[in-house]
C-alpha positions as CSV (number, residue, x, y, z in Angstrom):
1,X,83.9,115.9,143.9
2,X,85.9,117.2,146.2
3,X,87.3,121.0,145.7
4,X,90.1,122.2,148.8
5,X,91.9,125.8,148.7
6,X,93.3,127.9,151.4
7,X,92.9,131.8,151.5
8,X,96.1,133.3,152.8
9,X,94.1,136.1,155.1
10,X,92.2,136.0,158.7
11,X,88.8,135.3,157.8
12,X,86.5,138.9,157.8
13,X,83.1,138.7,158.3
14,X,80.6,140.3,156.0
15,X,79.8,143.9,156.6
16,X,76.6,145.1,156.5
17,X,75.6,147.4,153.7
18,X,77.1,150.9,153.4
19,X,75.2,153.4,151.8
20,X,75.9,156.6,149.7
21,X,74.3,160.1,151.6
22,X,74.4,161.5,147.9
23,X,73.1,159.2,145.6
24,X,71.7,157.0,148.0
25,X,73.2,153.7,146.9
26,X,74.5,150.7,148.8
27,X,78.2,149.7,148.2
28,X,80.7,146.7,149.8
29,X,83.1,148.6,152.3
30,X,87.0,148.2,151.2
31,X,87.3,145.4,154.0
32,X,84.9,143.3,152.8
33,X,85.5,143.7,149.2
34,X,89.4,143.2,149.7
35,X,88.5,139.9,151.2
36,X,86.1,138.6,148.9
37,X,88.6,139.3,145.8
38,X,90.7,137.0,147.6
39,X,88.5,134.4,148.0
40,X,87.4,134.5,144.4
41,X,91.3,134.3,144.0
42,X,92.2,131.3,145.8
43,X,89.1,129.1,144.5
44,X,89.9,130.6,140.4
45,X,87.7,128.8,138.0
46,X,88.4,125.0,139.8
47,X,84.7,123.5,139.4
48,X,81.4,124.8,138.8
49,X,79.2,122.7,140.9
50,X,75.7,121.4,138.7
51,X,74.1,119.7,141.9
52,X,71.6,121.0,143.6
53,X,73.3,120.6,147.3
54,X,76.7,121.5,147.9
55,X,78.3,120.8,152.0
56,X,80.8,123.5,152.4
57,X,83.5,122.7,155.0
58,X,85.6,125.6,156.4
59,X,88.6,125.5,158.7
60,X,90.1,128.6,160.2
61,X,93.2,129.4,161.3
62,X,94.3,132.8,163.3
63,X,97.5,134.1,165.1
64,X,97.7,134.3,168.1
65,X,97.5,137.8,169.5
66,X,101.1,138.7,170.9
67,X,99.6,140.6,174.0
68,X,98.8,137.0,175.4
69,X,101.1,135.9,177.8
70,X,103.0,132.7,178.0
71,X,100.0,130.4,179.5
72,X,97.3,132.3,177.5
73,X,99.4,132.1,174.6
74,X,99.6,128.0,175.4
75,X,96.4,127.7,176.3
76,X,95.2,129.2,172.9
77,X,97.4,126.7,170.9
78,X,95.5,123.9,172.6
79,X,91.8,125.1,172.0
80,X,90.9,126.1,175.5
81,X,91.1,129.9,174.1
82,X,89.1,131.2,171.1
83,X,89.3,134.1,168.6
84,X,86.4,136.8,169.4
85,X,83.8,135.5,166.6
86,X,81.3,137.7,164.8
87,X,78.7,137.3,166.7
88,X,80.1,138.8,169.4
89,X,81.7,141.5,167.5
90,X,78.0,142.6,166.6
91,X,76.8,142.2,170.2
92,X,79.5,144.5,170.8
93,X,78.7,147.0,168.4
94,X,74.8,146.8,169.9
95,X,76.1,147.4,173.0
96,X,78.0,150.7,171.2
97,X,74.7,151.7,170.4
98,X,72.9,151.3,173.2
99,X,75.7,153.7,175.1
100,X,75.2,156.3,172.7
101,X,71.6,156.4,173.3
102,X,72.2,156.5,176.8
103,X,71.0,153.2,177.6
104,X,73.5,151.3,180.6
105,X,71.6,148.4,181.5
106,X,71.6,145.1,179.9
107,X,69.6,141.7,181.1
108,X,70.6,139.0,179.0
109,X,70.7,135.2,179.8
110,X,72.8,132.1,179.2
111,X,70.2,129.0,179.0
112,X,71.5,127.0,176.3
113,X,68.6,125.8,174.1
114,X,65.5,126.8,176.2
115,X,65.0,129.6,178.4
116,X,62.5,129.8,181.6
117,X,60.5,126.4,181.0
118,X,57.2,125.8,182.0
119,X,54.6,122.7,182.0
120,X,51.4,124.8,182.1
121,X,51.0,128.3,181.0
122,X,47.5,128.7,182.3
123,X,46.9,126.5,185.2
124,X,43.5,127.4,187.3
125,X,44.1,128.6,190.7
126,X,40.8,128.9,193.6
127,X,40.6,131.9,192.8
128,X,39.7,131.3,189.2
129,X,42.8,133.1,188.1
130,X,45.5,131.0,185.7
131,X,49.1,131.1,186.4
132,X,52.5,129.9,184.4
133,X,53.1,126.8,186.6
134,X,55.9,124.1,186.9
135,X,56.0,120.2,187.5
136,X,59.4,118.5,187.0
137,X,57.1,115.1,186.6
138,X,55.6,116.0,183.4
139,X,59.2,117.3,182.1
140,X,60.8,114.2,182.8
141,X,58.2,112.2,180.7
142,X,58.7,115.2,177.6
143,X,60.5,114.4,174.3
144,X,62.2,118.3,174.4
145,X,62.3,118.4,170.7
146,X,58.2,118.5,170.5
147,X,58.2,121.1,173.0
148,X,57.2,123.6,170.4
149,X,53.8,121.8,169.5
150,X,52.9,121.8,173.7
151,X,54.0,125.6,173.9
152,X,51.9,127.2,170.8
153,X,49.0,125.2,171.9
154,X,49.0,126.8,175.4
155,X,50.4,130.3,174.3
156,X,46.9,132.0,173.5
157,X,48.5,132.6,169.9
158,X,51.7,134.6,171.4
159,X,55.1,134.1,170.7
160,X,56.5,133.5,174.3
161,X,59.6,134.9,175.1
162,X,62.5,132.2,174.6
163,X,60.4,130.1,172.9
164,X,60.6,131.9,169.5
165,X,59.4,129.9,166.5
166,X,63.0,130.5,164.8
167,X,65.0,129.1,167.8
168,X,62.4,126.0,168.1
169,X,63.0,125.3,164.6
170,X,66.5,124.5,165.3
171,X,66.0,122.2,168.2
172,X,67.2,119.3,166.9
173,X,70.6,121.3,165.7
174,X,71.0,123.1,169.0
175,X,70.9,119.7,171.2
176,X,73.3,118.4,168.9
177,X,75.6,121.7,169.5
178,X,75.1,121.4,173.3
179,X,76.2,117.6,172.8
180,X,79.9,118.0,174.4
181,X,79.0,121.2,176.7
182,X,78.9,120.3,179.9
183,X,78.5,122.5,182.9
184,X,82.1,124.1,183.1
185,X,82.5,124.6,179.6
186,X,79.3,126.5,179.4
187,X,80.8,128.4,182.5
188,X,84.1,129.2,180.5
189,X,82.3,130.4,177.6
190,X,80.5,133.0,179.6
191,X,83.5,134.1,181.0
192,X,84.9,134.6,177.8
193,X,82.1,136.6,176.3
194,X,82.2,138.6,179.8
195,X,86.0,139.4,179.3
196,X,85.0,140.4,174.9
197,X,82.8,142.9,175.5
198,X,84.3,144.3,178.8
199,X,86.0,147.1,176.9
200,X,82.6,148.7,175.6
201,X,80.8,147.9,178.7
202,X,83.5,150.4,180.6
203,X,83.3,153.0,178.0
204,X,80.0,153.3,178.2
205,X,79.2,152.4,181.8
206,X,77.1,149.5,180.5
207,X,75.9,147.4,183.6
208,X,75.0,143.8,182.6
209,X,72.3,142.0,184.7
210,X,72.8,137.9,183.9
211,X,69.3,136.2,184.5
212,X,69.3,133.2,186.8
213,X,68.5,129.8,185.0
214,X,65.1,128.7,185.6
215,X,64.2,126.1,186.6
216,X,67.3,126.5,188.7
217,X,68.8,122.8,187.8
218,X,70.1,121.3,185.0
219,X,66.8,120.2,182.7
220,X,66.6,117.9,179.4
221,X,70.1,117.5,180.3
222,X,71.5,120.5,179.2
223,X,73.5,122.6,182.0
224,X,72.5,125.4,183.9
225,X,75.2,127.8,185.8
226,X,73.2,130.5,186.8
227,X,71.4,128.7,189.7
228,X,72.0,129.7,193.4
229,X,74.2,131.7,195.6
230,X,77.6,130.0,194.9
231,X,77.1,129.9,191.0
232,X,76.4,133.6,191.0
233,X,79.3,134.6,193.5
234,X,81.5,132.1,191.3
235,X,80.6,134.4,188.3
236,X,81.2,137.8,189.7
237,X,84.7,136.5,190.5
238,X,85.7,135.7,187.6
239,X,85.0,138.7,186.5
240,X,85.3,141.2,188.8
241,X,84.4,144.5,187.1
242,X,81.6,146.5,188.1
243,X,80.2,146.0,184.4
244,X,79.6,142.6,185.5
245,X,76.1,142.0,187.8
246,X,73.1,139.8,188.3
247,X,69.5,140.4,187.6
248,X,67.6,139.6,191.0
249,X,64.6,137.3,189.5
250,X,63.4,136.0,192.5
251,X,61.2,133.6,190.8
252,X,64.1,132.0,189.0
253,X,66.3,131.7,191.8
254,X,62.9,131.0,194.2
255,X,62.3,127.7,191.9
256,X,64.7,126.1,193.7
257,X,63.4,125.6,197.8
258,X,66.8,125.3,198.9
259,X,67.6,129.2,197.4
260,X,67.7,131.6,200.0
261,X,67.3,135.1,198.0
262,X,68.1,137.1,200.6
263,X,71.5,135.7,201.0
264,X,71.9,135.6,197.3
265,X,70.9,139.5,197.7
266,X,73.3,139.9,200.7
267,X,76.3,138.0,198.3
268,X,75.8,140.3,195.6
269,X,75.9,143.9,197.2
270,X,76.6,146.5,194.5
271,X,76.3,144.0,191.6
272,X,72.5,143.7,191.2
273,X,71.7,146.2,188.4
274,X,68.1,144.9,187.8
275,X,65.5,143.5,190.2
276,X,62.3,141.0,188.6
277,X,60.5,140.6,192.0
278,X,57.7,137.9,191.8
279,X,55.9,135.5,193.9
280,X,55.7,131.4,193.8
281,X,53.6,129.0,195.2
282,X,55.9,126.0,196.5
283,X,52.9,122.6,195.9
284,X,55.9,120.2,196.7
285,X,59.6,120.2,195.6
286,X,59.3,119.2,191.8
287,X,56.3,121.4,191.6
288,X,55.7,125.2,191.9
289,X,53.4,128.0,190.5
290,X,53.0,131.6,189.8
291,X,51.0,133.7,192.4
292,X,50.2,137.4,192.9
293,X,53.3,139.7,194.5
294,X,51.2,139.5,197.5
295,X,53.3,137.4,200.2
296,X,50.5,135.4,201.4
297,X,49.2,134.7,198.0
298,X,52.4,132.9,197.7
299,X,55.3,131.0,199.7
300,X,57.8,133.5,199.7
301,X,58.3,137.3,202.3
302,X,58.1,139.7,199.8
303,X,58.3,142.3,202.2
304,X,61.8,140.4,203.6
305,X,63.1,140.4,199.8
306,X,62.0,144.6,199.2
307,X,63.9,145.0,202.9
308,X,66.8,143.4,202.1
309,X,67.2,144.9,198.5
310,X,67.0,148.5,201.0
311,X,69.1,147.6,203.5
312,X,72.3,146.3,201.1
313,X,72.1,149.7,198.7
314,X,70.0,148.5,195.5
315,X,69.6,151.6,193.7
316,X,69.3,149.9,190.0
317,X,65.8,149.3,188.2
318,X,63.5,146.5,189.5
319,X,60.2,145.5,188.2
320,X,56.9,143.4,188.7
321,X,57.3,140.2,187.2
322,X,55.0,137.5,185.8
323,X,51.9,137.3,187.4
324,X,48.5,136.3,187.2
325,X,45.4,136.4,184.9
326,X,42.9,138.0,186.2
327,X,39.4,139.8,185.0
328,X,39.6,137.8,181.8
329,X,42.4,139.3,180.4
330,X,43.4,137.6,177.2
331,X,47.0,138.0,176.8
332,X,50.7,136.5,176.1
333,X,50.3,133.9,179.5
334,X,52.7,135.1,182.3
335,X,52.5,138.4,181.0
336,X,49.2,140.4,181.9
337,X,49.1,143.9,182.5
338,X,46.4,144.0,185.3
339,X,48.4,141.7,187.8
340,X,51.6,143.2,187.0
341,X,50.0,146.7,187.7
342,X,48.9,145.4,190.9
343,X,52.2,144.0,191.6
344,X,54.1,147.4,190.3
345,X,51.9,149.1,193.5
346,X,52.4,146.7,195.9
347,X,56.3,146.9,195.7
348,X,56.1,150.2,195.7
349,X,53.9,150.3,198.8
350,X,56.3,147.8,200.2
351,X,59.8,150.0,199.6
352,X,57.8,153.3,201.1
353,X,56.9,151.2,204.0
354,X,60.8,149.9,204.5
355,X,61.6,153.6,204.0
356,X,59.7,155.2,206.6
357,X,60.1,152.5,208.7
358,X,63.8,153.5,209.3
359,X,62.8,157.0,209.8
C-alpha cells in the first residue's frame, strides 16, 4: 500500500530535549512541537500500517532564499546549490560551543569513507621497533568493504581513529553514497560547508585546520582533494577568509614523493593553524612507512620543514605525530606515548636551534 501526503511547512529538524530548571522535566520546544502537529495533520488517520517493515520516502522542497542573486538564485533551481541541512546546523552550533569555551582551533577532515589508510599497523623495523606502514600493492588486491576484519585484527584491541566500528558498519551504504561523487563535486561540497559555517567561525575567531588526504591519491576509487600544493591553494581561494586554513601533516602530504612540503608551507603563509610534523620512510613509490621524527631515521629534512614553518610566521599549534613503538609499549598502533615524547623534544630542540641560529 502506498500512502502520499504533503506537509505545507519547511521541513524542521528535531530539537534536542529541553528541560525544566524547576521541576526538572524534559518538554518538546514550540518549534518542534508546531511542526510535528502538522505532520500528524497532513497524514490524519489514512492507514495504520500492520507490517513489520515500512520504506519511508521523503521529498523536500524549500524557497529559495531571496538574498541570492540572479545566478545563485538559478543555480539553486537546478540542484547545483543546497539548503544548509541539519547536520551542519549542529556542527555549527558545536562550533558555538567551542567559542564560548575559548577554544579557536578546529582540525577536521574530508576523506569520504575512510580516513588515513594503512596496510600494516605494526610492521617490524631493524631496530625491533613496529611502525603504521603503507603498500599500495596490497590495497589494490583488498575488497574495501572487509577492511574492518584486517583493521581489528591489527589494532591491539583499539578503536583506531577513522576506522570506528559505527562508520565500518556502514561501508557498504557509504560506497553506495559516494557512487556519483567524483572529485569536483566532493570539492564543491566543501566549499559549501566552508561558506555555512563561516558566520560562526568569524564570530568566534574559529580557525579551521583541513587535514590533507592520506594516502595523498585517490584510493578504492573514492576521490581525494586534499592532496598537494595546488589542491590546497585551490581551497584557500575559494574561500578566502582567514577562518579558512590547513593543518601541516607532513606525513600526509609526505606520502606522496612528488610533495614538496616546504613549498606547500611557503603557499600557505598565514593559513596553517595547526602543524602534525612526522617522519616517513620512502621503501619505493607505492610503499612507505612510519619512522622516528629524527631526520635520518627517515627520508624526509625535519630540520628544513621546522625552518621553514620559522621563517614564513607559523605561530599556530603543532605537534608530534604518529611514531614508533618502542620499549614494548602496548598501545592504540601509531599512537604511543614514548616515541611521540621523543618526537615532542626533538622539535622542540629543532625550533630553539632555528631560533638562535638567526640570532
Amino acid at each position: 500500500m502506498k500512502v502520499d501526503f504533503t506537509i505545507p511547512s519547511a521541513p524542521v529538524p528535531k530539537s534536542r530535549p529541553r528541560f525544566n530548571t524547576n521541576t526538572g522535566r524534559a518538554f518538546t520546544d514550540d518549534k518542534t512541537r508546531i511542526f510535528e502537529s502538522l505532520v500528524s495533520l497532513a497524514y490524519g488517520a489514512r492507514h495504520y500500517f500492520d507490517d513489520n517493515y515500512i520504506r519511508i520516502r521523503m521529498k523536500f522542497k524549500f524557497e529559495v532564499p531571496k538574498s541570492y542573486s540572479k545566478k545563485k538564485r538559478i543555480d539553486a533551481l537546478e540542484g547545483k546549490i543546497r539548503p544548509t541541512k541539519a547536520d551542519i546546523d549542529n556542527y555549527i552550533k558545536t562550533l558555538q560551543a567551542l567559542g564560548e569555551a575559548d577554544i579557536h582551533m578546529v582540525c577536521y577532515n574530508f576523506m569520504p569513507v575512510f580516513d588515513w589508510t594503512r596496510t600494516e599497523l605494526a610492521r617490524v623495523r631493524p631496530d625491533g621497533s613496529t611502525v603504521l606502514a603503507y603498500n599500495q600493492d596490497t590495497v589494490d588486491m583488498i575488497d574495501p568493504e572487509h577492511m574492518r576484519e584486517s583493521v581489528e585484527k591489527m589494532s591491539n584491541g583499539f578503536v583506531m581513529p577513522g576506522w570506528e566500528p559505527e562508520r565500518l558498519d556502514r561501508l557498504k551504504e557509504l560506497f553506495e553514497m559516494y557512487r556519483d561523487v567524483d572529485a569536483e563535486k566532493l570539492f564543491d561540497n566543501l566549499v559549501y560547508f566552508l561558506e555555512a559555517i563561516g558566520p560562526v567561525c568569524e564570530k568566534y575567531d574559529i580557525k579551521m585546520g583541513i587535514h590533507p588526504d592520506d594516502p595523498a591519491w585517490p584510493i578504492f576509487g573514492l576521490p581525494r582533494i586534499m592532496t598537494g600544493k595546488d589542491s590546497v591553494t585551490r581551497l584557500l581561494d575559494a574561500v578566502d577568509k582567514p577562518y579558512n586554513g590547513i593543518t601541516l601533516c607532513t606525513g600526509s602530504f609526505g606520502s606522496n614523493q612528488n610533495n614538496d612540503i616546504c613549498e606547500i608551507i611557503k603557499a600557505c603563509r598565514g593559513r596553517i593553524p595547526f602543524a602534525h610534523v612526522r617522519n616517513l620512510k620512502y621503501n619505493s613509490p607505492r610503499d612507505f612507512e612510519e619512522a622516528a621524527h629524527l631526520s635520518s631515521d627517515g627520508s624526509m629534512d625535519m630540520y628544513k620543514i621546522i625552518k621553514t614553518l620559522y621563517d614564513t610566521g607559523f605561530d599556530g599549534a603543532i605537534r608530534p605525530d604518529h611514531g614508533r613503538m618502542i620499549w614494548d609499549e602496548v598501545a592504540m598502533p601509531g599512537y604511543g606515548l614514548y616515541d611521540r615524547a621523543l618526537g615532542a623534544a626533538y622539535l622542540n630542540g629543532l625550533w630553539e636551534a632555528v631560533d638562535k641560529s638567526g640570532q
